[in-house]
C-alpha positions in Angstrom: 43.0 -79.9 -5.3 42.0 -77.5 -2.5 43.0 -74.1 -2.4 45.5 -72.5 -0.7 44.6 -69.2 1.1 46.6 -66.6 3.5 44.6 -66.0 6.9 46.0 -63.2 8.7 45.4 -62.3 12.4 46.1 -59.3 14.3 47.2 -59.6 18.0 48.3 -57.2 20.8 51.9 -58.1 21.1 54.4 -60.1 19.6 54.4 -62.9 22.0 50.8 -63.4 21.9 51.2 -63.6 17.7 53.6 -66.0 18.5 52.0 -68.1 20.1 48.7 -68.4 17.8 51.2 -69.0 14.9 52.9 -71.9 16.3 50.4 -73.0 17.6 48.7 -73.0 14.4 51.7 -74.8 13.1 52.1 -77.2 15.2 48.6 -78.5 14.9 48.9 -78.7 11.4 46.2 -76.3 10.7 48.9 -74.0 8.9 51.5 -75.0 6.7 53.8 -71.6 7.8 53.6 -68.4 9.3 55.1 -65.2 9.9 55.0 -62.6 12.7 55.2 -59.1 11.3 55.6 -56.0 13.4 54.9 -54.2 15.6 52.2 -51.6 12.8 50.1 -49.0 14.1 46.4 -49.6 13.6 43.5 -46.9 13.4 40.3 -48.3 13.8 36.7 -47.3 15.6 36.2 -49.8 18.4 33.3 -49.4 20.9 32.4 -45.7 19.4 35.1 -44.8 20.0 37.9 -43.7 17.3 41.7 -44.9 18.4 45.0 -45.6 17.2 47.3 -48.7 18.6 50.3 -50.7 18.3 49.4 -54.4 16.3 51.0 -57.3 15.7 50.1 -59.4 12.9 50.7 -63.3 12.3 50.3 -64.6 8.6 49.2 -68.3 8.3 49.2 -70.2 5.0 46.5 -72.9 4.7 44.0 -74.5 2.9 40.1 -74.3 2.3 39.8 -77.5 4.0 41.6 -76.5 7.2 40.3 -72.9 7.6 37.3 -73.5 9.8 39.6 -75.6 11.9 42.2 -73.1 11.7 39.7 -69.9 12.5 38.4 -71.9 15.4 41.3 -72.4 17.0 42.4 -68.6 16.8 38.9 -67.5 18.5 39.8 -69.7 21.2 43.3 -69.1 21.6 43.2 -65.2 21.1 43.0 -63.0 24.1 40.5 -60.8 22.3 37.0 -61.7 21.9 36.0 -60.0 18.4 40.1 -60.7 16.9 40.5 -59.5 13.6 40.8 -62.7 11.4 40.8 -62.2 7.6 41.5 -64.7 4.8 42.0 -64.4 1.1 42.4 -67.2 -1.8 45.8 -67.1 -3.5 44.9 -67.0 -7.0 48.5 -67.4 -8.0 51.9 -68.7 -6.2 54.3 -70.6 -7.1 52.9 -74.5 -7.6 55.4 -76.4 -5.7 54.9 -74.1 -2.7 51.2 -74.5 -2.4 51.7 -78.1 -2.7 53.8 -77.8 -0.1 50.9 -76.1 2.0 48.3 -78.6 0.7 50.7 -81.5 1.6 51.4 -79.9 5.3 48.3 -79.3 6.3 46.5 -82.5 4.9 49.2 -84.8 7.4 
């Protein structure tokens, strides 16, 4: 059984998170997502130190699919170093991340 992990993406406005969660979806690459926001980031980005409105899209998916799935962000993301992070869910509830594992295996 593969593991289930939560990818999460940061994008500069809610439409443009929209978009790379169902397209995510939709491709099968994610099981779900959400689109939370807007959050205010603070960050150094090109030397220099800044502060900005963030949206974030939450993706669940699995091992298998996550170099598929980081793939498709980069080249669907308006931004050319996007924030993409993903950790392993060491825990959840099992008919859930079946649920992913079935999803995202079709």
């Amino acid at each position: 059984m593969s593991e289930v992990w939560l990818v999460q993406v940061a994008a500069p406005t809610e439409a443009v998170a929209l978009k790379l969660a169902q397209g995510a979806v939709e491709a099968r690459l994610a099981a779900g997502g959400q689109v939370v926001g807007p959050v205010t980031s603070v960050f150094w980005h090109e030397g220099e130190f800044g502060t900005g409105e963030e949206w974030q899209t939450i993706l669940k998916t699995t091992d298998e699919r996550y170099a598929d799935l980081e793939r498709f962000l980069v080249e669907n993301h308006e931004w050319t170093n996007p924030e993409i992070t993903a950790l392993p869910l060491v825990a959840g509830l099992a008919p859930y991340l079946a649920w992913v594992q079935r999803t995202t295996s079709q």
